[in-house]
N, C-alpha and C positions, 0 to 999 in steps of 0.2 A: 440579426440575420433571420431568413425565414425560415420555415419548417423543409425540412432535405426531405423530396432530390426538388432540386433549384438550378436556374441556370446564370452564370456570374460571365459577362461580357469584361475583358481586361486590353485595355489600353497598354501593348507592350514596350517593354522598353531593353528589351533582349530576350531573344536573339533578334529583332529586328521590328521596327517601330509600326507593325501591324495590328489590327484588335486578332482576338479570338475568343472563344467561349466554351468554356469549360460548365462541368455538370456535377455537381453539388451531392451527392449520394446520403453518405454516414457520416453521421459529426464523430469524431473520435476523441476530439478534445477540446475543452471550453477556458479559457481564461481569463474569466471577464474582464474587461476594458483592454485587453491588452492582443489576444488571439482568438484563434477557432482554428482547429485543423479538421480537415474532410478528407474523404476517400471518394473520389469521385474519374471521371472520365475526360479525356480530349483525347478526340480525332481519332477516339479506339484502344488508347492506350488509359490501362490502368494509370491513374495517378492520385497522388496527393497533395492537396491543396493549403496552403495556408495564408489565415489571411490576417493580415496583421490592422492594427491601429492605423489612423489618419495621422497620427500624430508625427515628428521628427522620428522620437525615438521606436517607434513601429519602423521607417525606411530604415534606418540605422542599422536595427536587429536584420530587416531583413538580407541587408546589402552584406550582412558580417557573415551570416550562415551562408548565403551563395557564395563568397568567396572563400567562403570556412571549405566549404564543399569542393571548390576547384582546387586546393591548394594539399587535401588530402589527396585526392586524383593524383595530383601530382606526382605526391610522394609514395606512390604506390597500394594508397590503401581502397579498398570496393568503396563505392559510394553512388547515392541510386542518381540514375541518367536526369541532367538536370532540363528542366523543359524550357520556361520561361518567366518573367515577373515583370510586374509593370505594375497599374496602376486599375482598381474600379471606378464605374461612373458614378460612384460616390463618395470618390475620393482614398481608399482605403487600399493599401500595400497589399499584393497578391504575391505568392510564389507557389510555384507548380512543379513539383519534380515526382522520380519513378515513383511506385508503389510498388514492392516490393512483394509481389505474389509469396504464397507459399513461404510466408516469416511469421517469426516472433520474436516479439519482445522479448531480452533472456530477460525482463523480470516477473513477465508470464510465465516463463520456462521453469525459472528457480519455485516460483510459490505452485506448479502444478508436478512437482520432483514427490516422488511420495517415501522418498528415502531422504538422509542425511548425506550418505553417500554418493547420491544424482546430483546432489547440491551442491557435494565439493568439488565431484567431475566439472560440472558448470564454472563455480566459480575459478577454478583453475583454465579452465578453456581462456575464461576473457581476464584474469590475469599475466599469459602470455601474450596476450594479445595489448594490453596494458604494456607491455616490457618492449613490446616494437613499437608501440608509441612515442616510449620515452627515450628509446634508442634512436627516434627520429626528431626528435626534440620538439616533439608535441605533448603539453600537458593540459589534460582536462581537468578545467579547475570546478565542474560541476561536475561530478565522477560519480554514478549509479548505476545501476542496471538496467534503468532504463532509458539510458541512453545508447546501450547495444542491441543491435536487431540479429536476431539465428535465421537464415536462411539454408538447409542442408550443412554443409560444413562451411557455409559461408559468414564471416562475421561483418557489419554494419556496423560503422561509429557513426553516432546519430550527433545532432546538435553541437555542431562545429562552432556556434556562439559563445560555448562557455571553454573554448579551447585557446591555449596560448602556444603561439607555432615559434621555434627558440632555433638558430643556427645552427647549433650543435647537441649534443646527446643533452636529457635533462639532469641536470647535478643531484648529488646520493641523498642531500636533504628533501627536495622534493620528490624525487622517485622512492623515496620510504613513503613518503604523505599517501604520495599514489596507490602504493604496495598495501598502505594500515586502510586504507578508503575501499577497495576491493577484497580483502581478508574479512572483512568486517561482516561480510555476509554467509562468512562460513560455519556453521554451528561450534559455539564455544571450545564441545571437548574435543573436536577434530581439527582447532584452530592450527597448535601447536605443534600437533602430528603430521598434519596433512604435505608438508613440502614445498608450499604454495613460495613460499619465501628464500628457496635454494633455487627451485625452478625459474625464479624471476630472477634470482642473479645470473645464474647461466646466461640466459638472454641477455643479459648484460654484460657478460666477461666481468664480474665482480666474484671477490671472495669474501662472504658472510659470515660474521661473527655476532658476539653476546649483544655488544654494542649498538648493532642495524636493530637487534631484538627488542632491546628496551625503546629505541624508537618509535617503532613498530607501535608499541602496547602505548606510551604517550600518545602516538596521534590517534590508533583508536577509540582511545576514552575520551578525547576531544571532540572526535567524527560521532561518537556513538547518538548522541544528543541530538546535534544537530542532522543527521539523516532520520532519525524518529522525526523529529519535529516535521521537517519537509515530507516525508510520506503520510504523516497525521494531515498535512494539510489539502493534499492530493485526493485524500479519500473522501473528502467532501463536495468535490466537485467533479465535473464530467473531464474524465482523460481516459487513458490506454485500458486502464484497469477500471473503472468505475464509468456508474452514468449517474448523474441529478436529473431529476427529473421535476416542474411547478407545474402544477395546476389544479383546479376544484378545491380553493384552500389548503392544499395537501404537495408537501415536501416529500419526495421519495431520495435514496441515494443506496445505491447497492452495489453489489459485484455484478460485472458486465455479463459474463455468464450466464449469472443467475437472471437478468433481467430480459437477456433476451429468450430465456425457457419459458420465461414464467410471463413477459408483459407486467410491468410493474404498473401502472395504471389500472389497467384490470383487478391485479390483487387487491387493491387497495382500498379500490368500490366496495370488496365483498368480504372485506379479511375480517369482520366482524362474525360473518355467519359460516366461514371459514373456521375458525377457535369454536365459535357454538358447537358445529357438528364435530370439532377433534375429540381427540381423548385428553380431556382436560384437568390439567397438573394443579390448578389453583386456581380459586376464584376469590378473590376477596376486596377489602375494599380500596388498597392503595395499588395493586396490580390483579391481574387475571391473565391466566398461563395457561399453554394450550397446546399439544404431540400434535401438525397437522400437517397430512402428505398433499405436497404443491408443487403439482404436477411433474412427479417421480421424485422431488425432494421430500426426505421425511426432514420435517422442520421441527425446533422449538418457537410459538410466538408469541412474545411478552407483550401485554399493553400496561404501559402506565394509566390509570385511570385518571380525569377529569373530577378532582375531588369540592371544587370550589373556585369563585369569581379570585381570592387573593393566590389561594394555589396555581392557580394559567397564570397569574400572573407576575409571581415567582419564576415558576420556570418559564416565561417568555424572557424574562431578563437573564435565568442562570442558563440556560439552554435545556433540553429537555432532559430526561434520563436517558432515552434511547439512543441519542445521540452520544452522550455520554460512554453509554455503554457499548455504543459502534466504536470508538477512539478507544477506550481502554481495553477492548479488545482487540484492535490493532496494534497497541503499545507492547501489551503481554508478549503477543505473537512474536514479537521483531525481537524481543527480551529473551525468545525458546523458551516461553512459560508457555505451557498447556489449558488451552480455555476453547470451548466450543465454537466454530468458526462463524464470523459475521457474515449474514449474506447480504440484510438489507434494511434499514431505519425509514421509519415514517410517520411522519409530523402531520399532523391536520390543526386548523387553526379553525376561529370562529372571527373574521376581522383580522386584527392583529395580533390577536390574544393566542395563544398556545392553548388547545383545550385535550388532547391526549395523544399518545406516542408509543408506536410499537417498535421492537428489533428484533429479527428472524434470524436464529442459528441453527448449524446444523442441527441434529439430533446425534445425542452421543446415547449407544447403548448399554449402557452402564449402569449403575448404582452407588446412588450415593455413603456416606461413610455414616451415615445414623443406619442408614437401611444393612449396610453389611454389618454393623457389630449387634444390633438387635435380632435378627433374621437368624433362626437358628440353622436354618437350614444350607445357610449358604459354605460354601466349600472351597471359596475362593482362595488361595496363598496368600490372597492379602489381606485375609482375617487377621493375622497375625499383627498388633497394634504395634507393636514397637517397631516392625515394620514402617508400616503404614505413619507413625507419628515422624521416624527420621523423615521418610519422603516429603512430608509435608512442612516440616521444620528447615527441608533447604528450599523449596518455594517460598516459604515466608521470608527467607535467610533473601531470597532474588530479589523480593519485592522491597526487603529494607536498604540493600544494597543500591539500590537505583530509588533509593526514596521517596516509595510508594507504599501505600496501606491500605488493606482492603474494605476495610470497615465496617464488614459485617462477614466476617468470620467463623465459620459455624460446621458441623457435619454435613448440616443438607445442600451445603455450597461447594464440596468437593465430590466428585465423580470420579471413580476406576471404572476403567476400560479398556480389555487388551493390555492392563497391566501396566498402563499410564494413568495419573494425574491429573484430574482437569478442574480447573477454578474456575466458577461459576456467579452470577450474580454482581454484574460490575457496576453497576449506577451509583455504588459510592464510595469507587476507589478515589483517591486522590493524591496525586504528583507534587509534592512539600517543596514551595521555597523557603518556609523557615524552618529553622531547626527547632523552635521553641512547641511551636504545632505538632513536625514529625512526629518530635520524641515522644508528645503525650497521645499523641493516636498509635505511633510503633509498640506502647505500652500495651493500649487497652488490646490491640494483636495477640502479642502475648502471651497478655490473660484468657483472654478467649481459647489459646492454643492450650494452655494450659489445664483449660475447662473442657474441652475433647476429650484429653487424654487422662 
């Protein structure tokens, strides 16, 4: 596709076998070989565009969502006004329906919540909203939050492709599924307390017992996996939340946010002399670390350094660190483990070769735990080491439980601030399929904890 705004002539084939021409604006989401959705304009009306593959299964997808969409209509649920679809003159599946002014994504909504408690609000919003789903005997077998759109108090069910529409209410086995697949987003210690799972039987004229519960807790640890995995893969590419960006040798991918404050191209011309003039954390010879404010952001920004012809090319086959430490900082996140927030990773190559990699997180104001127990001066409550050691001993406890190790374990890798926790230095955690491996990296953990304290 070309570079937006672009103008996309469609051969229709509903509502009525006319061309027209729609305007191409903001990519909002990429998936290669398969989509591109846009934000674009016909005849004055906000719209959103999608365009699917040439292929079968591009008309396929797209005929299942239009009539996914008619068949909510039906049954009474909002759903944005549909335009029309047809066909491009190169062949390739269009559909065009409302844009939805003044929305968001709840899974914008949930990760911009600056409490636990906005998040259960939320997540209990579109858990009722889940329960008349099911009560109408629609069950989403792709079920995220980002498939719900917030409009004022209005709710959007998005992507009627991965919906299965059932004659009658959905039965207690799959409406637990539903129930453990939306819970799952509510923070741990408010899971159990929260109601989320009384309130959904209501709406169903059900009465809830221990029984739904142990359900409940089976499909979450089932779900838990698998919706990491699918948001890990999300973050790598251009969608709702995120942009990629190629060009000048150089891989960008960041928070959307962040990249339209800052122009991520731009940064990346200059992000060398950018770290030069910051207030710089480290300079040595396998990274160089650097406090740099970009443009109102105060940032931390790592580069892996370019150490050698076998080192690029190493990491062109393992992937880089940055990237690495984009995913394992998104992994943490979705775990409720505390780690400086990822804004954006950047790859530059020579050729094909990887030659160095940076990753931009927030700035946390804190200090680290060599600096508070050395520091005589500091007065913090959480001087107090035994304190400070449990805290850290159920982080560890999180990371072995979802069998992860962080691998470089250390004081200067944990941060207080405001009286949280925050783990730092992710480029060589690693997510264990054998046990044989775990156990002997869970060890050397440990020991290192043990050598803190």
């Amino acid at each position: 596709m070309a570079e937006s705004p672009f103008k996309l002539t469609i051969n229709c084939i509903l509502p009525n076998r006319k061309t027209c021409t729609v305007v191409c604006d903001q990519l909002l989401r990429d998936v290669p070989g398969k989509r591109q959705v846009y934000k674009g304009s016909l005849l004055g009306n906000d719209v959103l565009i999608k365009i699917f593959s040439t292929s079968l299964a591009g008309k396929t997808k797209l005929l299942k969502e239009w009539q996914g969409f008619k068949r909510l209509n039906e049954k009474g649920f909002n759903v944005p006004k549909l335009y029309s679809f047809g066909k491009t003159k190169n062949g390739r599946w269009i559909m065009v329906i409302e844009y939805i002014n003044n929305s968001s994504p709840a899974i914008s909504t949930y990760y911009n919540c600056d409490s636990n408690e906005k998040k259960l609000q939320l997540v209990e919003k579109i858990g009722s909203y889940v329960a008349k789903l099911n009560e109408a005997g629609i069950m989403q077998k792709d079920l995220h939050l980002g498939n719900f759109l917030f409009s004022d108090d209005t709710i959007y069910a998005l992507d009627p492709t991965g919906m299965a529409f059932h004659k009658y209410p959905l039965d207690r086995p799959n409406s637990l599924q539903q129930l453990a697949t939306v819970s799952w987003y509510i923070p741990e210690k408010l899971r159990d307390s929260s109601g989320i799972y009384h309130e959904y039987a209501n709406h169903r004229g059900w009465q809830f017992d221990e029984k739904d519960t142990r359900h409940i807790k089976k499909y979450l640890k089932k779900h838990m996996k698998k919706e990491i995995d699918r948001q890990l893969k999300k973050s790598l590419r251009t969608s709702t939340r995120y942009i990629k960006k190629i060009s000048n040798n150089t891989i960008t991918v960041s928070e959307r946010y962040f990249y339209e404050a800052v122009k991520q191209e731009a940064l990346a011309l200059k992000i060398d002399e950018l770290m030069d003039n910051g207030d710089i954390l480290k300079l040595g010879n396998t990274c160089y670390v650097s406090r740099v404010n970009v443009n109102g952001f105060d940032t931390v920004i790592k580069r892996y350094n370019h150490k050698s012809i076998f080192h690029s090319f190493r990491h062109t086959i393992k992937k880089s660190r940055a990237r690495h430490s984009w995913l394992n900082a998104h992994r943490l996140t979705m775990l409720g483990i505390n780690t400086p927030e990822p804004l954006c990773y950047i790859e530059r190559y020579k050729g094909k070769l990887l030659w160095n990699s940076y990753i931009i997180t927030k700035y946390i104001p804190g200090k680290n735990l060599n600096t508070i127990f050395n520091d005589q001066s500091t007065t913090s409550d959480f001087k107090n080491k035994s304190f400070i050691e449990k805290k850290v001993k159920d982080i560890i406890a999180s990371f072995h439980a979802n069998r992860l190790t962080h691998g470089d374990l250390k004081g200067s890798n944990i941060l207080i601030a405001d009286g949280l926790l925050y783990i730092t230095d992710l480029d060589a955690m690693i997510i264990h399929k054998t046990a044989l491996l775990f156990a002997n990296r869970k060890k050397k953990d440990i020991d290192r904890l043990k050598k803190m304290f």
